[in-house]
C-alpha positions as CSV (number, residue, x, y, z in Angstrom):
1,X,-10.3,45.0,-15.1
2,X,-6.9,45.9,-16.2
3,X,-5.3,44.4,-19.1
4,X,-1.4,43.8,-19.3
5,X,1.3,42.9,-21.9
6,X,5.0,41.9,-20.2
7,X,3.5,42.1,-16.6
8,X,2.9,45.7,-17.1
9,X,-0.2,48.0,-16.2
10,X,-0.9,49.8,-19.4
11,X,-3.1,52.9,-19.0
12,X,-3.4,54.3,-21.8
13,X,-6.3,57.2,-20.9
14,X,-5.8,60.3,-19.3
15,X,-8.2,63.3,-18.3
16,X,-6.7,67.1,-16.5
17,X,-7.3,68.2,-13.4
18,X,-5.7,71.8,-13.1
19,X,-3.0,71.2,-15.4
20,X,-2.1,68.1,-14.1
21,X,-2.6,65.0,-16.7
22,X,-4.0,62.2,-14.5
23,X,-3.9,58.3,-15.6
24,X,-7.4,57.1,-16.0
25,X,-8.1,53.1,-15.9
26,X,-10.9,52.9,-18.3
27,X,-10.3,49.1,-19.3
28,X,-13.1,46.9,-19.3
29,X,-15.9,49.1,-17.5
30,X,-18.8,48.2,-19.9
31,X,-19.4,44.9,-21.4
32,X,-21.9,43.4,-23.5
33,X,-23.1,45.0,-26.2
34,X,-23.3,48.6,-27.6
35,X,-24.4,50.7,-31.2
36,X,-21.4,52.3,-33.2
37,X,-23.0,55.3,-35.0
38,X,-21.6,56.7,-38.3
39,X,-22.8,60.0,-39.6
40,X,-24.9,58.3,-42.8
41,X,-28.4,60.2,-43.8
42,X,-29.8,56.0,-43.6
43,X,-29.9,57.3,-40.0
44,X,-32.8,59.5,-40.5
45,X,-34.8,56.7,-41.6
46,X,-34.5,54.8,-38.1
47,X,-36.8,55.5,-34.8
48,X,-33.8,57.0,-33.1
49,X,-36.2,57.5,-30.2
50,X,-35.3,53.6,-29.5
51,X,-31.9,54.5,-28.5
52,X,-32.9,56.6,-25.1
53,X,-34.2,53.4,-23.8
54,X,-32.2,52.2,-20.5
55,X,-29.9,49.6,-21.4
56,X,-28.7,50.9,-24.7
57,X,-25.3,52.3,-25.4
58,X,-24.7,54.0,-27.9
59,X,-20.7,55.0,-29.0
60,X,-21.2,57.9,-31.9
61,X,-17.7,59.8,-33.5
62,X,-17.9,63.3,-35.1
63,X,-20.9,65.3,-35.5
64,X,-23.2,62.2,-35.6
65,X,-24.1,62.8,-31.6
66,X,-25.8,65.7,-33.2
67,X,-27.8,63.3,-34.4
68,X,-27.8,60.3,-32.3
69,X,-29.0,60.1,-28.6
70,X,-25.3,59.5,-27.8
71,X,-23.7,58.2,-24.3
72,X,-20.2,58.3,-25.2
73,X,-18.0,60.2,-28.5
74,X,-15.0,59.7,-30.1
75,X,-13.2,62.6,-32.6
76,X,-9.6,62.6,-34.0
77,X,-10.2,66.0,-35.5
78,X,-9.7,69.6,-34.2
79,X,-12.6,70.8,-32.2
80,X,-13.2,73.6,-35.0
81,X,-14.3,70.1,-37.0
82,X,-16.9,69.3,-34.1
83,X,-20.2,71.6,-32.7
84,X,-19.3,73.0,-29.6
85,X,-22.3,71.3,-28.4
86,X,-20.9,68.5,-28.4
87,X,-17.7,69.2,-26.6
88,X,-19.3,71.0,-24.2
89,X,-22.2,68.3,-22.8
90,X,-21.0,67.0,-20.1
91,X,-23.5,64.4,-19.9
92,X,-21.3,62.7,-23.0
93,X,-18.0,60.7,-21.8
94,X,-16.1,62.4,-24.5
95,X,-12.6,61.1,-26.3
96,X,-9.8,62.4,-28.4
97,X,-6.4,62.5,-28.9
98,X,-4.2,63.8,-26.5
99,X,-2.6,66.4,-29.3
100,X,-5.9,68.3,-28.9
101,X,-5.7,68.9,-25.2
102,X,-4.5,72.8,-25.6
103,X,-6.9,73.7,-28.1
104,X,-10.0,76.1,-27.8
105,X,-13.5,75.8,-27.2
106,X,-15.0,79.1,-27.3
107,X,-12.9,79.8,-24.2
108,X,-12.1,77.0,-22.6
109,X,-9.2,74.2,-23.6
110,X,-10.3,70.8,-24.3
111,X,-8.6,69.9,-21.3
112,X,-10.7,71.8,-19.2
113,X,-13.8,70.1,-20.8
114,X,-16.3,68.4,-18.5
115,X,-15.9,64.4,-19.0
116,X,-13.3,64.5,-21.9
117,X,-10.5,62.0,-22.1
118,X,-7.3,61.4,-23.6
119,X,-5.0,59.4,-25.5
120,X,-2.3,58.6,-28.0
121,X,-2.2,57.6,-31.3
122,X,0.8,55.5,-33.2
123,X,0.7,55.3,-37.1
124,X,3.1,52.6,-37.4
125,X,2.7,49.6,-34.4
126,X,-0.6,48.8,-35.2
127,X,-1.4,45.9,-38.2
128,X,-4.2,44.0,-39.2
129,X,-2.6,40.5,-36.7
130,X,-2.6,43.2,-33.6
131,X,-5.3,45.5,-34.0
132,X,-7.0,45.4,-30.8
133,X,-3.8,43.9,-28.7
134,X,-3.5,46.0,-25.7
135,X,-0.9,49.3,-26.0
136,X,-0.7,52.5,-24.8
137,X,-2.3,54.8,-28.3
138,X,-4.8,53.8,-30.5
139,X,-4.1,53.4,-33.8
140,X,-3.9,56.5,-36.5
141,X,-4.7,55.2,-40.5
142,X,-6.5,58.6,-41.4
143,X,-10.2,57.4,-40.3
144,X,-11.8,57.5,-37.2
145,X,-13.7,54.1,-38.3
146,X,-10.8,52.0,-36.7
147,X,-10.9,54.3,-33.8
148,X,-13.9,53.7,-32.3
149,X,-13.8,49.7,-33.1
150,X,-10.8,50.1,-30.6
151,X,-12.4,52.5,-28.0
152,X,-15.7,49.9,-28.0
153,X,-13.1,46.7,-27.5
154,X,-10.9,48.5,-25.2
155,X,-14.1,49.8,-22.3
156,X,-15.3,46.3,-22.4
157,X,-17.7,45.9,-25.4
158,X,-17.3,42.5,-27.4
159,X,-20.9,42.9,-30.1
160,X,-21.3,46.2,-31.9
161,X,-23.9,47.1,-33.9
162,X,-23.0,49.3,-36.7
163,X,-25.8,52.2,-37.6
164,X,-25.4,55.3,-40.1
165,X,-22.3,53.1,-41.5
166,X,-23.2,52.9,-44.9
167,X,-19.3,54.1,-45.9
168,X,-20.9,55.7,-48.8
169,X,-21.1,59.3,-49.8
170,X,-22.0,61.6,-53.0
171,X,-22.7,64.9,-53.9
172,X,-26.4,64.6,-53.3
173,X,-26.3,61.8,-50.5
174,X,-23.6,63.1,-47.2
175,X,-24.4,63.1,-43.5
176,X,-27.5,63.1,-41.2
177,X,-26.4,66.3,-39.7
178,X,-26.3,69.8,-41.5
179,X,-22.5,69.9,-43.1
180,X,-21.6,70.4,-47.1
181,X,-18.6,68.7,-48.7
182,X,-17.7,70.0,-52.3
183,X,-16.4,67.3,-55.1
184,X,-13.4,66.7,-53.7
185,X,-13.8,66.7,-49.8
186,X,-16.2,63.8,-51.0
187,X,-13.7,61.8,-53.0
188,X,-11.6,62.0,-50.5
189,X,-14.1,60.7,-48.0
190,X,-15.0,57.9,-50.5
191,X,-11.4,56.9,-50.6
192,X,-11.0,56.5,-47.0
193,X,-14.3,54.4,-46.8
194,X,-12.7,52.2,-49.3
195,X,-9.7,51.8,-48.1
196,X,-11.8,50.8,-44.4
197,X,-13.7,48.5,-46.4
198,X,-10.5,46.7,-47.5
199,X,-9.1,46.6,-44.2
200,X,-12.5,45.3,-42.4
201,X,-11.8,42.1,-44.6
202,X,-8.6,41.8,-43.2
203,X,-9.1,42.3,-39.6
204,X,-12.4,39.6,-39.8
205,X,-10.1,36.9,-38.9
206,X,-8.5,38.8,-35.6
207,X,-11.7,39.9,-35.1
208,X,-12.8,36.5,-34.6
209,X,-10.0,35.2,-32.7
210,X,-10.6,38.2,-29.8
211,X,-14.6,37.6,-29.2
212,X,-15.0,40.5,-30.8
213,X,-18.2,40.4,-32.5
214,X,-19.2,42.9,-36.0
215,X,-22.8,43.4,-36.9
216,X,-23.4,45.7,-39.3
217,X,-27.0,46.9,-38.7
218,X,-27.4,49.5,-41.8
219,X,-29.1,48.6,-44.5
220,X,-26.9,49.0,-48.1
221,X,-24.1,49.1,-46.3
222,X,-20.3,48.1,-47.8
223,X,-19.9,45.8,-44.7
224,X,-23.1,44.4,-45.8
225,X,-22.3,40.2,-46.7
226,X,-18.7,40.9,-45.2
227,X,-20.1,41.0,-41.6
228,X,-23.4,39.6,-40.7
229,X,-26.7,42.3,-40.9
230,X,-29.3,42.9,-38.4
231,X,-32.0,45.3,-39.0
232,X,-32.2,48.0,-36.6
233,X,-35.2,47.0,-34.4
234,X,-34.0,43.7,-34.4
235,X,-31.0,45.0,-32.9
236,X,-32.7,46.9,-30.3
237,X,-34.5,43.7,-29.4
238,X,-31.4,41.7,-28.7
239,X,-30.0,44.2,-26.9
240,X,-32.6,44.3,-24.4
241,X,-34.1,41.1,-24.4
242,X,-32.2,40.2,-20.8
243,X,-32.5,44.0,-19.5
244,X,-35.4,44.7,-16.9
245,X,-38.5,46.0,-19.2
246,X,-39.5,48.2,-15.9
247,X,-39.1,49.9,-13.0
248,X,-40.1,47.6,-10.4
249,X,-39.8,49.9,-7.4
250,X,-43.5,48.7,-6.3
251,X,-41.3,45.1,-5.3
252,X,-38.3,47.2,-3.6
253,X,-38.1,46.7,0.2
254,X,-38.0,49.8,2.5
255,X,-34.3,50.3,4.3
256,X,-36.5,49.1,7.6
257,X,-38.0,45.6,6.2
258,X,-33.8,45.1,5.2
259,X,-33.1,46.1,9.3
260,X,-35.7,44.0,10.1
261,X,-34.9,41.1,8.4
262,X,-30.9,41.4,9.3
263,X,-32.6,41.0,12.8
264,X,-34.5,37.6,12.1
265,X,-31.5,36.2,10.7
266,X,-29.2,36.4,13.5
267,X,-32.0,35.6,15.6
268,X,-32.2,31.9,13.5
269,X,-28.7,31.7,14.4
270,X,-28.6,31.9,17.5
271,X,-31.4,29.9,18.0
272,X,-30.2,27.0,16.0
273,X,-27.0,27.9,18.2
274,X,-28.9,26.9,21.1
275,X,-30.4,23.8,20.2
276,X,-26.5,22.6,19.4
């Protein structure tokens, strides 16, 4: 599915393939539903085993997929912000912006990562009335919140279910990964959470008028009575009550039977052919 604004095809990922930065249509490859994972220690208190169930997704930014079973990742940061770990699974569809592509990882560049993609960011076209329009960057207001809200809408996602957002931080109380702020790294934090918080009010209305769906799905969370809350294992359970709950391979035919009964249909055809 590509999406389009004045007739034009609008691209807006890219990935590297010796050097050469290659236009990647990315629009609309998922769809349903998918978990948005914050780095909040209310993380530790879920059954994170439920994520690596088949028919999960699960979108995690920063160091949180050190964390979180995580299928795709998003980072504004430089890579010195992220484990290397991270950046360099290449079982995780990985995304940044494209300002990073020249920087080091050990001794690679993050171009030359396996599965990492690419794309702008604008700090003044995006508002709160066109937040998830289709453009070619993603917007930059200092938090990596709106980022992945975008990222989830743009590959096809319309209900997210927000874990480890709690937008909450203190001295004692920071991440679910192993990472120290002092006093004012975590004012600063708690400023930008605030200010997210604000903004989330505003964008409920687009929100609504785009099908794109918030659930906020951690418990004491600022989003909490803003957006609608569903407990974690409840979650899970909507997201899978359509998916297959097996493998069924005992019912799958063998490439033969699928021969033969190619073979039986044409024979009913021309057999009804010749009673015409």
């Amino acid at each position: 599915m590509k999406i389009c604004l004045r007739g034009e095809d609008i691209k807006m990922f890219f990935r590297f393939d010796k050097g050469a930065r290659i236009p990647v249509d990315l629009d609309g490859m998922f769809s349903g539903s998918c978990f948005i994972a914050g780095g909040a220690p209310s993380l530790l208190k879920e059954n994170l085993d439920l994520l690596k169930q088949p028919g999960i997704t699960v979108i995690s930014m920063n160091n949180t997929a050190s964390t979180v079973p995580t299928d795709l990742w998003i980072g504004m940061d430089k890579p010195k912000c992220y484990s290397s770990r991270i950046l360099l699974d290449p079982k995780i569809m990985k995304f940044t912006v494209i300002s990073r592509k020249d920087l080091m990882v050990g001794n690679k560049k993050m171009k030359e990562l396996q599965n990492m993609y690419f794309f702008g960011a604008n700090e003044k076209y995006f508002n709160v009335h066109n937040f998830l329009n289709p453009h070619r960057d993603f917007v930059w207001w200092k938090n990596t919140m709106y980022n992945i809200l975008q990222l989830a809408y743009r590959l096809g996602f319309r209900k997210v279910y927000l874990i480890g957002c709690a937008l909450k931080i203190s001295k004692e109380e920071q991440y679910s990964y192993k990472m120290k702020l002092d006093e004012h790294q975590v004012d600063y934090n708690q400023k930008t959470y605030n200010n997210f918080v604000e903004k989330m009010k505003l964008l409920k209305k687009h929100f609504k008028e785009k099908g794109f769906e918030i659930i906020s799905s951690t418990p004491n969370s600022s989003l909490n009575g803003l957006y609608p809350f569903v407990p974690f294992e409840d979650a899970i359970k909507e997201m899978l009550k359509d998916f297959p709950k097996e493998y069924d391979t005992d019912k799958c035919l063998h490439s033969s039977e699928m021969a033969s009964e190619k073979y039986k249909n044409i024979e009913t055809l021309k057999d009804i052919v010749r009673r015409k």
